[in-house]
C-alpha positions as a LaTeX table, in Angstrom:
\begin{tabular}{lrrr}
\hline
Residue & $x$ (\AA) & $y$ (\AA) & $z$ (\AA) \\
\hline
Unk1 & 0.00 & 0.00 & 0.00 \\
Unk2 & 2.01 & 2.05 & 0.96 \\
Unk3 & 5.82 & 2.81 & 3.10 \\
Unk4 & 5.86 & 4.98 & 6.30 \\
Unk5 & 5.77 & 7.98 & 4.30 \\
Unk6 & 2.53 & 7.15 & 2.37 \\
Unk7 & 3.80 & 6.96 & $-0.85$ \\
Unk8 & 1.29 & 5.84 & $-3.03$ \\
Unk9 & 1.89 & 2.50 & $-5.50$ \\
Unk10 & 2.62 & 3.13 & $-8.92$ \\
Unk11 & 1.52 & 6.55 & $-8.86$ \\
Unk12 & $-2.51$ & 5.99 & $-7.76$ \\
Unk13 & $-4.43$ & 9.19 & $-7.85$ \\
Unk14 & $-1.36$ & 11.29 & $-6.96$ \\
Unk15 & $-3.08$ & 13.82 & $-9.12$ \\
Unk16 & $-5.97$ & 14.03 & $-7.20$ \\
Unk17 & $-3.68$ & 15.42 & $-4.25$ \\
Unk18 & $-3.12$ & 19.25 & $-4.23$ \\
Unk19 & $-0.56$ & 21.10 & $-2.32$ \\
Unk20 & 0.05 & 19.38 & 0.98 \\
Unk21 & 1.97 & 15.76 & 1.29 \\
Unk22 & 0.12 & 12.99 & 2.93 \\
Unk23 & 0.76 & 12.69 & 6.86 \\
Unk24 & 2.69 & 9.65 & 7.78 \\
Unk25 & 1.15 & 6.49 & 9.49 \\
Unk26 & 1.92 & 5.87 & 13.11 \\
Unk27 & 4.85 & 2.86 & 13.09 \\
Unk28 & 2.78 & 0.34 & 14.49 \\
Unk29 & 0.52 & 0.94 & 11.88 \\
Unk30 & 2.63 & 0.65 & 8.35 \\
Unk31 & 2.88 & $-3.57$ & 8.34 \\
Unk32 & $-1.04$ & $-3.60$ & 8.80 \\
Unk33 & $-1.74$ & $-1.00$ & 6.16 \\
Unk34 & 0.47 & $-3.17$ & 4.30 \\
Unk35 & $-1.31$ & $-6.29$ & 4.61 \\
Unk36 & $-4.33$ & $-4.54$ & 3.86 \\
Unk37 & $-3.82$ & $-2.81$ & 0.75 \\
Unk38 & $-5.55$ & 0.20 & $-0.53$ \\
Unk39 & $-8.70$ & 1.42 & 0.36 \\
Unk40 & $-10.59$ & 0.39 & $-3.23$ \\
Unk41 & $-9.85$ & $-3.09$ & $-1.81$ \\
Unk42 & $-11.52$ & $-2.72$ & 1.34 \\
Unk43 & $-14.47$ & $-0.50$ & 0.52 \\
Unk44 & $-16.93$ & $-0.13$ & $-1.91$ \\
Unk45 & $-16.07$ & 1.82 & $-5.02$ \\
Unk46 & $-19.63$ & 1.71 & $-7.16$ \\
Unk47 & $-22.92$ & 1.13 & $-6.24$ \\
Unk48 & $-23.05$ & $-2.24$ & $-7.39$ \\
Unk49 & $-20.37$ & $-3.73$ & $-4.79$ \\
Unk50 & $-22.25$ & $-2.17$ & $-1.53$ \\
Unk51 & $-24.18$ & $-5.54$ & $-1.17$ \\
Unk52 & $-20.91$ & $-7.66$ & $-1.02$ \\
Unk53 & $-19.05$ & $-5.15$ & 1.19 \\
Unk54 & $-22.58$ & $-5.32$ & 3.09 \\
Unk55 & $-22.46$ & $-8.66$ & 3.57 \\
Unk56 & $-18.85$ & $-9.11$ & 4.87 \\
Unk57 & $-19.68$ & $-6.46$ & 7.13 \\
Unk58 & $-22.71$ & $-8.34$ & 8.63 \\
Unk59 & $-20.93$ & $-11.61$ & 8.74 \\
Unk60 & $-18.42$ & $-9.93$ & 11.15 \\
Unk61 & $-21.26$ & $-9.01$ & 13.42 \\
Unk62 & $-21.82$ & $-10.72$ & 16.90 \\
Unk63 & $-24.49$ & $-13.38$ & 17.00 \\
Unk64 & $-26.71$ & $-12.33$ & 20.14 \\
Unk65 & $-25.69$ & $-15.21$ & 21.78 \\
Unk66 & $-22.27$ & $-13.95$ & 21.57 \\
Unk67 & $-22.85$ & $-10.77$ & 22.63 \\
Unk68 & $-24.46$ & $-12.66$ & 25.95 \\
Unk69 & $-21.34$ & $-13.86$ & 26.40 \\
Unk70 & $-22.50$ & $-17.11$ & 28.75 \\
Unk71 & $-24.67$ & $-14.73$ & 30.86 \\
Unk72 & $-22.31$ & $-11.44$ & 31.05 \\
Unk73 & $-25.35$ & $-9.36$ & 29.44 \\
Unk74 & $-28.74$ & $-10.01$ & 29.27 \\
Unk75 & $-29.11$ & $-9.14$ & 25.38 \\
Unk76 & $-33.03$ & $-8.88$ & 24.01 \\
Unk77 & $-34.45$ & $-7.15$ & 20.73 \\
Unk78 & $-37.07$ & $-5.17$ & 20.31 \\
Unk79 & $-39.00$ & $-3.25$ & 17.59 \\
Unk80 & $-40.69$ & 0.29 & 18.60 \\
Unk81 & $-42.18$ & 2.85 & 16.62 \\
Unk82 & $-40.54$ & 4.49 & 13.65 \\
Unk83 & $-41.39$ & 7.85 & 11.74 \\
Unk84 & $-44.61$ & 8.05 & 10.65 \\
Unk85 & $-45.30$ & 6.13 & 7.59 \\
Unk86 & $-42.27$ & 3.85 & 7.96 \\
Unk87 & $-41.83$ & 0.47 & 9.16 \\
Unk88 & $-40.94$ & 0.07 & 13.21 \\
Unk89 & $-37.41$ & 0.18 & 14.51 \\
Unk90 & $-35.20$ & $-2.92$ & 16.10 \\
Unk91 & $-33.25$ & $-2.18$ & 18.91 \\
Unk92 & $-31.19$ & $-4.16$ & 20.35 \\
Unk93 & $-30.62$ & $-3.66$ & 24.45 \\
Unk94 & $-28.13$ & $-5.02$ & 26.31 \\
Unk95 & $-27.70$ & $-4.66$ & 30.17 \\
Unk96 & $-24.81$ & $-6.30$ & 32.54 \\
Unk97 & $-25.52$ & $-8.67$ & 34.44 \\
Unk98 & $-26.16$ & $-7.15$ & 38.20 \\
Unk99 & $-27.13$ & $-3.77$ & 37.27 \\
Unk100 & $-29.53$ & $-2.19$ & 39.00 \\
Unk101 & $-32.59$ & 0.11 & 38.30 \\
Unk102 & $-31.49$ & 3.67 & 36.79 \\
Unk103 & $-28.83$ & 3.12 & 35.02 \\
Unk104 & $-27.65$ & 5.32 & 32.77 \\
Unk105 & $-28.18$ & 4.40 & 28.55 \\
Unk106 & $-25.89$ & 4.91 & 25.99 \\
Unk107 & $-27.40$ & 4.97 & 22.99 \\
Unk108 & $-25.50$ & 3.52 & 20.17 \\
Unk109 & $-24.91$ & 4.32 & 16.00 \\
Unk110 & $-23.10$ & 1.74 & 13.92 \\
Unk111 & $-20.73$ & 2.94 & 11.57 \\
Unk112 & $-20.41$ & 1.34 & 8.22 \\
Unk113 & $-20.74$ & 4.59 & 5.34 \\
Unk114 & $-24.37$ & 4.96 & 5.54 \\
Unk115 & $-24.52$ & 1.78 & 3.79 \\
Unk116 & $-23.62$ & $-1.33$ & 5.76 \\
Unk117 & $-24.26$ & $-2.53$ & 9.42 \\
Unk118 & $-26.28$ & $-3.45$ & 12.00 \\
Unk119 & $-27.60$ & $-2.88$ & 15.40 \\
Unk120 & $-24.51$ & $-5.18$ & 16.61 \\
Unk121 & $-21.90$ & $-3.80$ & 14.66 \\
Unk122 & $-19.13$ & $-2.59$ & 16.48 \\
Unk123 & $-21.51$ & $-3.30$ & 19.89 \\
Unk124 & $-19.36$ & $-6.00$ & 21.99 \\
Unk125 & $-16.29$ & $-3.46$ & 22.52 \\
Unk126 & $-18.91$ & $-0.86$ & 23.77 \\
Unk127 & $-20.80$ & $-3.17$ & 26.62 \\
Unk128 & $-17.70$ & $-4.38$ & 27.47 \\
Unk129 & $-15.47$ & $-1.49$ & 27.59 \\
Unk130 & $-17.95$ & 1.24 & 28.88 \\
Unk131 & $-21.15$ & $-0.68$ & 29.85 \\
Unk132 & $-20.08$ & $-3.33$ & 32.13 \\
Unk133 & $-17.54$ & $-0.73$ & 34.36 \\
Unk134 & $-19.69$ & 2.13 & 33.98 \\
Unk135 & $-22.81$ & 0.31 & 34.50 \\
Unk136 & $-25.08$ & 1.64 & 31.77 \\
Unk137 & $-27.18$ & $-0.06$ & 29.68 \\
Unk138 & $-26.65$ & $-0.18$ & 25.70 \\
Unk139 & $-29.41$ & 0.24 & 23.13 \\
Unk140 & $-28.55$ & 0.37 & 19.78 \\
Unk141 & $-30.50$ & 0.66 & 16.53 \\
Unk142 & $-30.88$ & $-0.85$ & 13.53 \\
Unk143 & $-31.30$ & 2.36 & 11.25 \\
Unk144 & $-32.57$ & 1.89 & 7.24 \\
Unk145 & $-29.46$ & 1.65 & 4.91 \\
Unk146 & $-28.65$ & 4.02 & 1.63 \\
Unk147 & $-28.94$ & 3.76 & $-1.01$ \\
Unk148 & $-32.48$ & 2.15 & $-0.88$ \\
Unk149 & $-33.03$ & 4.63 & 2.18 \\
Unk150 & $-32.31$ & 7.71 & 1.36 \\
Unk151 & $-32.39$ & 11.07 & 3.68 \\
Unk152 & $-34.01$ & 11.36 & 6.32 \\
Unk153 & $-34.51$ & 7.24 & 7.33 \\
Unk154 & $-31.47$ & 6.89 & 8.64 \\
Unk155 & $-31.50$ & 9.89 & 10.96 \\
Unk156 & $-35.41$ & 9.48 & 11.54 \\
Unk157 & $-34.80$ & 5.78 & 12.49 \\
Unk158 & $-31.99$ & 7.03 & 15.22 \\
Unk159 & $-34.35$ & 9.54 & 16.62 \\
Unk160 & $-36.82$ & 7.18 & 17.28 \\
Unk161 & $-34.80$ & 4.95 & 19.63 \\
Unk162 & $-34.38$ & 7.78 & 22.05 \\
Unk163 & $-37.75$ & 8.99 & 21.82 \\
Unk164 & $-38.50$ & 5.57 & 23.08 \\
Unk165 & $-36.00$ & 4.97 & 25.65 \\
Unk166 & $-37.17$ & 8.21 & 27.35 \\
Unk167 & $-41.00$ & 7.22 & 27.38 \\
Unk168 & $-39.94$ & 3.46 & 28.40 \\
Unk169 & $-36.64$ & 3.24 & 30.03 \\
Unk170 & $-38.19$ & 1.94 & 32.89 \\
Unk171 & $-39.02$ & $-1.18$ & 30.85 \\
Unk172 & $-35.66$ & $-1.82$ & 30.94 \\
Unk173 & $-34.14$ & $-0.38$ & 33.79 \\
Unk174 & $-32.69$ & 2.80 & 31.98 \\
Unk175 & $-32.58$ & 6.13 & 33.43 \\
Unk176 & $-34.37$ & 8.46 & 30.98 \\
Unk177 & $-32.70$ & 11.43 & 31.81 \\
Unk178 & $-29.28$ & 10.46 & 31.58 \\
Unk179 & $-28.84$ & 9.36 & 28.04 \\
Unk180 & $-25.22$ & 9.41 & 25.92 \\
Unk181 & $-25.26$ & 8.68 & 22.28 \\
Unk182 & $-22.14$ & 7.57 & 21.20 \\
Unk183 & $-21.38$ & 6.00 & 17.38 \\
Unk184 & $-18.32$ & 5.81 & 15.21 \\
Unk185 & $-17.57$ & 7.22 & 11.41 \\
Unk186 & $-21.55$ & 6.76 & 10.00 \\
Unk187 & $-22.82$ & 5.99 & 13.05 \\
Unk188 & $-20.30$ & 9.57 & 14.35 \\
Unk189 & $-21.93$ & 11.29 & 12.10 \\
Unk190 & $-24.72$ & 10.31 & 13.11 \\
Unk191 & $-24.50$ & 11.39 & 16.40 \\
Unk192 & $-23.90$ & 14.77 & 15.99 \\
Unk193 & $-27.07$ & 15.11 & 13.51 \\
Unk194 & $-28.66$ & 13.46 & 16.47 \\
Unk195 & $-27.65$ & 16.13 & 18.93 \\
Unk196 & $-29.03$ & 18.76 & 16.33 \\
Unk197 & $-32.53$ & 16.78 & 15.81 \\
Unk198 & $-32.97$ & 16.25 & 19.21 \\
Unk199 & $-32.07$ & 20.08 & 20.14 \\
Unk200 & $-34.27$ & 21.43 & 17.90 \\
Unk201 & $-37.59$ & 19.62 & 18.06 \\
Unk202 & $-36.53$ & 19.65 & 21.94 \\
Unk203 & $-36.60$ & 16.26 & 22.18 \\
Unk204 & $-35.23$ & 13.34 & 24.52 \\
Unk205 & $-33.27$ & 15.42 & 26.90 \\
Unk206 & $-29.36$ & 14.09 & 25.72 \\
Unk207 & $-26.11$ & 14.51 & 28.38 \\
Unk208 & $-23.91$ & 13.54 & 26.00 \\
Unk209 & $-22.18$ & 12.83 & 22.62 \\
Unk210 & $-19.60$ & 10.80 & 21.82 \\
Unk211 & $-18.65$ & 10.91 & 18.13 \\
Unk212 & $-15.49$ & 8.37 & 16.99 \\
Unk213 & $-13.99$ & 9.28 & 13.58 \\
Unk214 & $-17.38$ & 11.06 & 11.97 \\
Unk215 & $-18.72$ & 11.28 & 9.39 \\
Unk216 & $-19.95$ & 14.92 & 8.90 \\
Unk217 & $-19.18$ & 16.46 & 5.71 \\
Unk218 & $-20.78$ & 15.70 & 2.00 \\
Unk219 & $-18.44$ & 18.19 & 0.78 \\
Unk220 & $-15.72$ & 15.72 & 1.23 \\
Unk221 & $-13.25$ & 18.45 & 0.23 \\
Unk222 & $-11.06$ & 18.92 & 3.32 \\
Unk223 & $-7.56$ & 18.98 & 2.77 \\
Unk224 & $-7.39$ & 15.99 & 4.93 \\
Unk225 & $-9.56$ & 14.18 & 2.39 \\
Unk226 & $-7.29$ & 15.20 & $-0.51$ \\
Unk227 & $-3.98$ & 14.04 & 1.20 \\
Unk228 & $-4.98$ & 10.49 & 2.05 \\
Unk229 & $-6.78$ & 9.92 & $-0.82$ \\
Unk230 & $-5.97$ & 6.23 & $-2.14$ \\
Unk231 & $-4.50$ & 5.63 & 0.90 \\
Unk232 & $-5.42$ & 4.43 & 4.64 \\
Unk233 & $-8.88$ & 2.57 & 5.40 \\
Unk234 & $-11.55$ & 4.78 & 4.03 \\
Unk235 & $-10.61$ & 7.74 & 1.78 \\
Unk236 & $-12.47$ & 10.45 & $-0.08$ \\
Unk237 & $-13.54$ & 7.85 & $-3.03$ \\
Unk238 & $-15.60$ & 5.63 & $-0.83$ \\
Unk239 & $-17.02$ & 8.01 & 1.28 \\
Unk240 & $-18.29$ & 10.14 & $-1.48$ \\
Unk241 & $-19.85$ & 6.80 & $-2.73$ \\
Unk242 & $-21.52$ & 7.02 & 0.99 \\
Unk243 & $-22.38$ & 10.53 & 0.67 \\
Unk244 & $-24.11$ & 9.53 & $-2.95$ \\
Unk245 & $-25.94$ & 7.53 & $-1.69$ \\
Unk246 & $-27.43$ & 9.05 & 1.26 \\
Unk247 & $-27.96$ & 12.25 & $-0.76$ \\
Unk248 & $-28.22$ & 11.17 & $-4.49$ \\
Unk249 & $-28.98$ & 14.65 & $-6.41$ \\
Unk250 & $-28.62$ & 16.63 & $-3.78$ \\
Unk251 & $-24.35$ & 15.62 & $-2.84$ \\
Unk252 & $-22.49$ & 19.25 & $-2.54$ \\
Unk253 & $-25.93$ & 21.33 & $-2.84$ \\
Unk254 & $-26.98$ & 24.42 & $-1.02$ \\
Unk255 & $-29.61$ & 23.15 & 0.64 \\
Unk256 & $-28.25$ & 19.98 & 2.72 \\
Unk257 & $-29.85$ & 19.74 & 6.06 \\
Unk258 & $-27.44$ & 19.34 & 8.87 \\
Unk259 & $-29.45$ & 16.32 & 10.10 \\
Unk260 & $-27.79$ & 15.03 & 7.53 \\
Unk261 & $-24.49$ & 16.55 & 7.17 \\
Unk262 & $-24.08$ & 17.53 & 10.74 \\
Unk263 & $-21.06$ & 20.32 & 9.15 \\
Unk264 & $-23.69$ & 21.77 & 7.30 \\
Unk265 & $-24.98$ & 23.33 & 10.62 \\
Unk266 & $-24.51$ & 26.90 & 11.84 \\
Unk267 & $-25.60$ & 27.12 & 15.14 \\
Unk268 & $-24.18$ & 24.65 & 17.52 \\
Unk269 & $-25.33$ & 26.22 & 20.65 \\
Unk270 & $-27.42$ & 24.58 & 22.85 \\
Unk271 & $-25.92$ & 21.11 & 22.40 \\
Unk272 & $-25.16$ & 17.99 & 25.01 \\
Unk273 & $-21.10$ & 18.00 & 25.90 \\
Unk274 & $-19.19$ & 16.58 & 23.03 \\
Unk275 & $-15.83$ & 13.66 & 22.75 \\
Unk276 & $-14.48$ & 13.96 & 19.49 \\
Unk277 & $-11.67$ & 11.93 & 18.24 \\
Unk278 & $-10.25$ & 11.02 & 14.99 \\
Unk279 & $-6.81$ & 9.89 & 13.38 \\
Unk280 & $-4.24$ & 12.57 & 11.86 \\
Unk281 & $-4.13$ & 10.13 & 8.77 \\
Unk282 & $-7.18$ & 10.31 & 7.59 \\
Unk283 & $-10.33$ & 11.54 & 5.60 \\
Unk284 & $-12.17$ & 12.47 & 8.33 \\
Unk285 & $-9.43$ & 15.01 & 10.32 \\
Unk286 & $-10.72$ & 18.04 & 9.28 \\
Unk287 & $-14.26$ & 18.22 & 9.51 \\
Unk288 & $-13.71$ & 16.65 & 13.57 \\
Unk289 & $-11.40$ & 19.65 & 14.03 \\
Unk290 & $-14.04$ & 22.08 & 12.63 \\
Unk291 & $-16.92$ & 20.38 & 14.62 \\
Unk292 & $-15.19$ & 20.42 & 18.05 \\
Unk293 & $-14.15$ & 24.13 & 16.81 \\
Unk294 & $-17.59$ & 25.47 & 16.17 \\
Unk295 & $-18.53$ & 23.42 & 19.58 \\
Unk296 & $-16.11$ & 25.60 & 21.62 \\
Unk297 & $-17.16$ & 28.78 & 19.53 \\
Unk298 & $-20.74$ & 28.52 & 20.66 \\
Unk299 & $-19.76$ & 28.41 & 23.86 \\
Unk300 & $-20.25$ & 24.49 & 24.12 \\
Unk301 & $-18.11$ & 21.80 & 25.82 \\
Unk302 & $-16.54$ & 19.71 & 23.48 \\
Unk303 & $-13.33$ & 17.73 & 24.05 \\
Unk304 & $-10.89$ & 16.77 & 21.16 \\
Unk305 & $-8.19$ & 13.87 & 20.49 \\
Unk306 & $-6.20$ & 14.06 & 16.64 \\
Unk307 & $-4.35$ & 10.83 & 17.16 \\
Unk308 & $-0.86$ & 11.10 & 15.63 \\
Unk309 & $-0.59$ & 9.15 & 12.28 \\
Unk310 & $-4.29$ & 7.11 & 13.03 \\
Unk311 & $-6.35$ & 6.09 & 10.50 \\
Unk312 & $-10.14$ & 5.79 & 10.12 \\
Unk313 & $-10.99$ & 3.48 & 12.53 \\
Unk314 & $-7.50$ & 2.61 & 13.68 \\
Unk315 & $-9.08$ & 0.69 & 17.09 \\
Unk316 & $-11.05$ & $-1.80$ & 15.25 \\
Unk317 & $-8.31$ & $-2.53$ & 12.12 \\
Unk318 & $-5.55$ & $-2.36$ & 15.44 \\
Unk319 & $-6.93$ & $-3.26$ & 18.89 \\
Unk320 & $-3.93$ & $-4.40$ & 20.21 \\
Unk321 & $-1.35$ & $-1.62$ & 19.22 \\
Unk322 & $-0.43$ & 1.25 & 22.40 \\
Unk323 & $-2.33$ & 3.56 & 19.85 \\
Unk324 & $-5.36$ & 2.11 & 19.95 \\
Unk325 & $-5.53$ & 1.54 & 23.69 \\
Unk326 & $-4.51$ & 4.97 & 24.70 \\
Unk327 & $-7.62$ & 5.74 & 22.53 \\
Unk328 & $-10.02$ & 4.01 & 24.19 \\
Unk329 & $-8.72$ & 4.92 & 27.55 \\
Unk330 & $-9.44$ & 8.57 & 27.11 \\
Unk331 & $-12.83$ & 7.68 & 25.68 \\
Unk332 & $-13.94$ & 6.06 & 28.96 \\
Unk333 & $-12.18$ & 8.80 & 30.86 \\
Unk334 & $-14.69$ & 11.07 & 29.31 \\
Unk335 & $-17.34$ & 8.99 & 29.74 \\
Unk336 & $-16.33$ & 8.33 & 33.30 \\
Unk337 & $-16.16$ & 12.41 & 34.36 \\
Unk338 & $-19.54$ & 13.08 & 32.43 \\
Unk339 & $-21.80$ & 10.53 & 34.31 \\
Unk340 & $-20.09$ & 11.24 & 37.42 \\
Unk341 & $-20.49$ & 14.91 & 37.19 \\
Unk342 & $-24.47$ & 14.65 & 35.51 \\
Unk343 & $-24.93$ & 12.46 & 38.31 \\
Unk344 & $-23.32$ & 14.88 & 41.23 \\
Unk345 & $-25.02$ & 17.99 & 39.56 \\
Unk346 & $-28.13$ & 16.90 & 38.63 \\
Unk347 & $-27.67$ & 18.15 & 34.97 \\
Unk348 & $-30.71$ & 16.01 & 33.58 \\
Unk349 & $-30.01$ & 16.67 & 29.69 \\
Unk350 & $-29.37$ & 19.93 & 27.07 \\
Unk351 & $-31.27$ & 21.54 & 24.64 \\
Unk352 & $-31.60$ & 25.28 & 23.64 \\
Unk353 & $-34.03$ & 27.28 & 25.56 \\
\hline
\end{tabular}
């Protein structure tokens, strides 16, 4: 793919890059990228390989009974109401084993471009890294996939789940008033269109957002996005193949909602506390930067980790490397302070007033 100063193979798309050079991988990184090869080979590049992709995606996906884990989490499914005129929404909610009543939710967002995934993508490393020591309980949802969903199912689909949790939480044992939602690149993006939808039709009452690697920007015309182009996990070829097919006619217009291109916002007052983290090699640098920036200009809270030669979704790809654990160690630091300080200060949720 690639050497430790990303120089692409036999010359791919270096045209496509203007004026800065790519930023180098982290070490531990370079073999793996290596084995890999580039991102064409591990992401869709036309519309008519996002059902294979989809597939291998799925079949990486935890069966329920694995996510039980021999009785670690009591894991159940349910379907609840979806927009009006659509078809109901499956959750899937997971609680440790000895939790007790009121515990905080975090609501999760699957990543996969807008076009692959499930509720269980991506879900074991979240009960078991923040839900069992934290003890929350995880719902996640199972949100309608472009491109035979187009804007707004996705985003309607995720802001059903809350609505739900916070008119039935005691169903499950879930405090209503302290809910997180937390999702990585799609399901990142995700969450910050979340925060906006929820804000502004003053919605479930949110305490939180944590938003790994997301994806925010249709534009797709950062300069981060033009220096790792062909190179990396997920670069500015596949996700505009995301972005098409979210968006179709609409990709790059002047009338994208934020809800779904959460960088299309401009006003970002009023919203829950915000973790944002994202690699230094990758597509997504730049529009994190700018989200956490427009955060803090608004007067919001927002926290923000650029980790040094990362790519998109450099924990998942490289669990074991230092990297990737000093990663998630600051992401359940965060978590850690803001249920510990909702729950001192009886903050109950944010929107605009």
């Amino acid at each position: 793919m690639s050497n430790g100063n990303n120089r692409p193979r036999g010359g791919q798309v270096r045209e496509e890059r203007h004026g800065s050079p790519p930023v180098p991988f982290a070490p531990e990184l370079v073999d793996l990228l290596e084995r890999m090869g580039p991102p064409h080979e591990n992401a869709p590049a036309t519309a008519a390989q996002i059902p294979q992709w989809r597939a291998q995606v799925a079949e990486a996906d935890p069966t329920l009974d694995e996510l039980r884990d021999g009785g670690r989490f009591d894991v159940q499914e349910r379907l609840v109401p979806g927009p009006a005129g659509a078809p109901q929404v499956p959750l899937v909610i997971a609680r440790p084993s000895g939790v007790g009543e009121g515990a905080p939710v975090i609501y999760h967002m699957h990543g996969g471009g807008m076009m692959a995934g499930t509720s269980r993508t991506g879900l074991a490393p979240v009960l078991r890294e923040w839900a069992e020591p934290l003890g929350c309980v995880v719902v996640a949802v199972d949100y309608r996939l472009a491109p035979e969903h187009v804007h707004p199912a996705a985003i309607e689909d995720c802001y059903a789940g809350p609505v739900w949790v916070a008119q039935r939480s005691a169903s499950f044992g879930g405090d209503a008033e302290r809910i997180v939602i937390a999702g990585g690149s799609a399901g990142g993006g995700l969450t910050a269109a979340l925060a906006l939808l929820a804000r502004d039709r003053q919605g479930p009452r949110l305490i939180g957002q944590l938003a790994m690697c997301p994806m925010l920007d249709d534009r797709n015309d950062s300069p981060s996005a033009r220096q790792m182009t062909g190179l990396g996990v997920w670069d500015r070829h596949a996700n505009d193949l995301g972005w098409t097919s979210v968006l179709g006619e609409a990709l790059r217009g002047t009338h994208v909602s934020p809800y779904a291109a959460a960088a299309r916002a401009t006003d970002l007052s009023g919203l829950p506390p915000a973790y944002i983290d994202v690699g230094a090699a990758e597509t997504y640098r730049d529009e994190s930067v700018r989200y956490a920036t427009g955060l803090w200009e608004a007067g919001g809270d927002a926290e923000l980790h650029v980790w040094a030669g990362a790519v998109h979704g450099f924990d998942q790809t490289a669990p074991h490397t230092d990297l990737a654990a000093d990663a998630r160690a600051a992401r359940f630091g965060w978590l850690r302070r803001l249920l510990n300080r909702t729950l001192a200060s009886g903050v109950r949720g944010y929107w605009a007033t």
